[in-house]
C-alpha positions in Angstrom: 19.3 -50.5 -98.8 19.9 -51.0 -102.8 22.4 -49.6 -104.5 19.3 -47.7 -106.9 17.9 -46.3 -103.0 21.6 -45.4 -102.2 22.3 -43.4 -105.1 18.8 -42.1 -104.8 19.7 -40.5 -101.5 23.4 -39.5 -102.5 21.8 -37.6 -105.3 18.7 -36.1 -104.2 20.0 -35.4 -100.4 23.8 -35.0 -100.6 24.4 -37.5 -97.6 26.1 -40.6 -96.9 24.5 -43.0 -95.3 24.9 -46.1 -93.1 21.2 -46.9 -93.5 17.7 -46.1 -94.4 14.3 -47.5 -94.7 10.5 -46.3 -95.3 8.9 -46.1 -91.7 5.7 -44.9 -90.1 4.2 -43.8 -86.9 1.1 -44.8 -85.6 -1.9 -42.7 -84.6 -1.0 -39.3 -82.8 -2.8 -39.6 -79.5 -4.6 -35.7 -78.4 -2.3 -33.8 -76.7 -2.6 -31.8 -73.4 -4.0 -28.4 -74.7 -1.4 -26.6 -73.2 1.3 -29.2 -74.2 -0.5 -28.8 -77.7 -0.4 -25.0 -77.9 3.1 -24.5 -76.6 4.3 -26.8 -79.1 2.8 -24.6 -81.9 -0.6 -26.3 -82.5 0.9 -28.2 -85.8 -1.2 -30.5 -87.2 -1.1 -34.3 -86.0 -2.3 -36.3 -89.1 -1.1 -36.7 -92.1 -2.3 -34.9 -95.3 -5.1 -36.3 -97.2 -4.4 -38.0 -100.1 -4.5 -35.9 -103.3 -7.3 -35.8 -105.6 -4.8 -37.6 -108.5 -3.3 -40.2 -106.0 -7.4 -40.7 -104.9 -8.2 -41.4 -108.4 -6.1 -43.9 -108.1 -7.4 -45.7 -105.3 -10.8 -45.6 -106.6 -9.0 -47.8 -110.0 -7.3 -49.7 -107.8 -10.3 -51.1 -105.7 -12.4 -53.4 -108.4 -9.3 -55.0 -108.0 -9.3 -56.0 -104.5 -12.4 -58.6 -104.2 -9.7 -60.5 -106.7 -7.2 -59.7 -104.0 -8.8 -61.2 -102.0 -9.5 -64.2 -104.1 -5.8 -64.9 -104.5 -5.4 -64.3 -100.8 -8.0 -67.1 -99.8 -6.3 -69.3 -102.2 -3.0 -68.8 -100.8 -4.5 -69.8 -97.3 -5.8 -72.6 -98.6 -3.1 -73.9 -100.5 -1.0 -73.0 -96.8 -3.2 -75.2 -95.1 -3.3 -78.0 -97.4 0.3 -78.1 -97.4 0.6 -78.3 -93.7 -2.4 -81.3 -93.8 0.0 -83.0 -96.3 3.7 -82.2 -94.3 5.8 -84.1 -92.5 6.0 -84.8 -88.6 9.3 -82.9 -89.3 7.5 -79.7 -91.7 4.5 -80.0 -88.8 7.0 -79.2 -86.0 9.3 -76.6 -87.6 5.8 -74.8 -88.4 4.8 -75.1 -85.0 7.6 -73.3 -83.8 7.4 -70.8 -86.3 3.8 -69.9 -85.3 5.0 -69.9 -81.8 7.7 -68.0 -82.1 5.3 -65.1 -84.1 3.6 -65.6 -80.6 6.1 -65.1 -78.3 7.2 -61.7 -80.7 3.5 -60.1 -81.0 3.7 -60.5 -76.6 6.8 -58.9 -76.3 5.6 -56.0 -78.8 2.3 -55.4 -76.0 5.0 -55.6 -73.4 7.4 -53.5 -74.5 5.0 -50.6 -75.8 5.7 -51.1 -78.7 1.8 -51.2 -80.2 1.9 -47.7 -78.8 3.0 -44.3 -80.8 4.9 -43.2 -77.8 5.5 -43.6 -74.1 3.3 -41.2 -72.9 5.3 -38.9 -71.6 4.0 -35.6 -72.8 6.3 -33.3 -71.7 9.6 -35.9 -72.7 11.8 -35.2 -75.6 9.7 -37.9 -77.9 6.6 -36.4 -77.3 8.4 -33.0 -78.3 9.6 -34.5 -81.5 6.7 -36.7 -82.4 4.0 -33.1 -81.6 5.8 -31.2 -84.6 6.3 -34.3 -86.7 3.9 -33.4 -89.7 4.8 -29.9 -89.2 8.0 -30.7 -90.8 6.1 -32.8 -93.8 2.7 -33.8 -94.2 3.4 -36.8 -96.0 2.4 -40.2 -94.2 6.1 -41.3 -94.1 9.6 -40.9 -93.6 12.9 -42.0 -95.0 14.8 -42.8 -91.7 18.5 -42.6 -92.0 21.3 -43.2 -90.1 24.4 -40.6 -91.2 27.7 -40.6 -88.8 25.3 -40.9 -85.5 22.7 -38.9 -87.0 19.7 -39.9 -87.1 17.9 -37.9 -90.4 14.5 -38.0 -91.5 13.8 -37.3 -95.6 10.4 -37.4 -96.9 8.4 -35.1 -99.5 7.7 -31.8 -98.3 3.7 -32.9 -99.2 2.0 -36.2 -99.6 2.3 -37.6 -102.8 1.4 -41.3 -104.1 3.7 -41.7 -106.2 7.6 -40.6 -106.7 8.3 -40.7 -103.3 11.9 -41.3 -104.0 12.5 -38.7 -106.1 10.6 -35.7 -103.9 11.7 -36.3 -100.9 14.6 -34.0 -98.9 15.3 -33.9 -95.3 12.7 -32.8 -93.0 14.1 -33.3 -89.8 17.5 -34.6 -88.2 18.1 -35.4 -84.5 21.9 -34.5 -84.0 24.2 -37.9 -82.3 23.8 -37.3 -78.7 20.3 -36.5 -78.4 18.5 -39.6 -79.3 19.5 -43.4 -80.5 18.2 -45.7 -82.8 17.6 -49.3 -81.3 16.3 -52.6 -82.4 14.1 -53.4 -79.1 13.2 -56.9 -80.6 16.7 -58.4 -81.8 16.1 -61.5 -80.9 12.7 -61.9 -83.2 12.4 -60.6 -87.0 10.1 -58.2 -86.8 9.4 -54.0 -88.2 9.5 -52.6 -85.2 12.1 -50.2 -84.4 12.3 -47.0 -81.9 14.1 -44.0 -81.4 15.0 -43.3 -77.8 15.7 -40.1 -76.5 18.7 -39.0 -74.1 15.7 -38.4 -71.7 14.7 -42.0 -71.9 11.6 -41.2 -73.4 11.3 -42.8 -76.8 8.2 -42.8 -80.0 8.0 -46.6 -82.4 8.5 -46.3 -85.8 6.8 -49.2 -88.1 9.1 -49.9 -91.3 8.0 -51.0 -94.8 9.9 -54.0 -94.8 10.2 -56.4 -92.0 13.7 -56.7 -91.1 14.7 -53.4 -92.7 18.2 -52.7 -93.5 17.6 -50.3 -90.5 17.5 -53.4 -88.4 20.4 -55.6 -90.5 22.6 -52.7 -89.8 21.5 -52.6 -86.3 21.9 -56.0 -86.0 25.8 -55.8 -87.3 26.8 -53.0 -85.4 24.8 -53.9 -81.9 26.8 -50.7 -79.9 25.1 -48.5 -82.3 22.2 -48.4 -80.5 21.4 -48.5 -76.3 19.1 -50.6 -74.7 19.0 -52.9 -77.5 16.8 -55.8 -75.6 13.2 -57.2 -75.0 13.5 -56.3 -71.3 11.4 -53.2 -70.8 
């Protein structure tokens, strides 16, 4: 986390943190109806974007066939430097590609490709059912504070200013749930908060390799279960 996000957090949310980082969840499968309706009903998308933050999109896309452009170019130029590379280049690349192999198989193994684990009536499930209830922005600050595990975001979707909107939404107190790294051994934005029930719900970060996970990483008893065995 930067010192500008730090003192970001200090001043607009009045906590000290270990660590933070920008996550997501993925798709909100439909509940049970009664699971649904006991947990109040709350909505299980995020908002819509505003019509402002729209406008932008809609400036933004004549932009992306040149995206795209520079994309292709970058592919090639990959490719042309591996065509070009050494036996030496060749074989670290080749272990590098299998290595993003081996991490995309344990991600499928492990769940991880998956909101949740499917356990409606678990302590996740609970969490994750009321989790744009509490915002209805498409994202969450995740922090770690003293064993805490806080979530900050802005109270509504926004495009831009996140930063500077955002407050705490939701906090799951130490005891109840841990954060864990369940790919250490690969680099990777997958993390997951696991419950004391053993249920659990993935959370996708901005940046792969977050400083969620470098803190994670540095202090390995932070978290439980901290593996690629399921």
């Amino acid at each position: 986390m930067s010192r500008s996000t730090d003192r970001t957090i200090r001043n607009r949310l009045g906590v000290a943190t270990d660590a933070g980082a920008w996550c997501t969840i993925g798709k909100i499968p439909e509940p049970p109806a009664d699971v649904y309706e006991a947990s109040g009903a709350g909505p299980l998308r995020p908002a819509f974007l505003r019509p402002l933050g729209m406008l932008g999109a809609v400036l933004v896309a004549p932009f992306m066939p040149i995206a795209m452009l520079f994309s292709l170019l970058a592919s090639g130029e990959e490719a042309l430097k591996r065509l070009l590379s050494t036996k030496e280049e060749r074989d670290r690349a080749r272990a590098a590609d299998l290595d993003v192999e081996r991490r995309d198989k344990a991600i499928v193994e492990l769940g991880l490709d998956k909101t949740f684990d499917g356990n409606w009536h678990g302590a996740a499930a609970q969490f994750l059912l009321r989790w744009y209830s509490h915002s209805s922005h498409h994202q969450r600050f995740v922090l770690l504070a003293q064993g805490r595990i806080l979530l900050a975001s802005p109270p509504k979707r926004v495009s831009v200013r996140r930063d500077e909107r955002m407050r705490v939404v939701a906090e799951i107190p130490a005891g109840e749930a841990v954060l864990e790294d369940p790919l250490p051994a690969y680099e990777s934005n997958k993390l997951r908060i696991r419950f004391k029930d053993d249920t659990w719900l993935t959370l996708t970060s901005e940046e792969w390799r977050s400083d969620l996970h470098k803190y994670l990483m540095r202090h390995p008893d932070t978290g439980e279960g901290q593996s690629t065995e399921a």
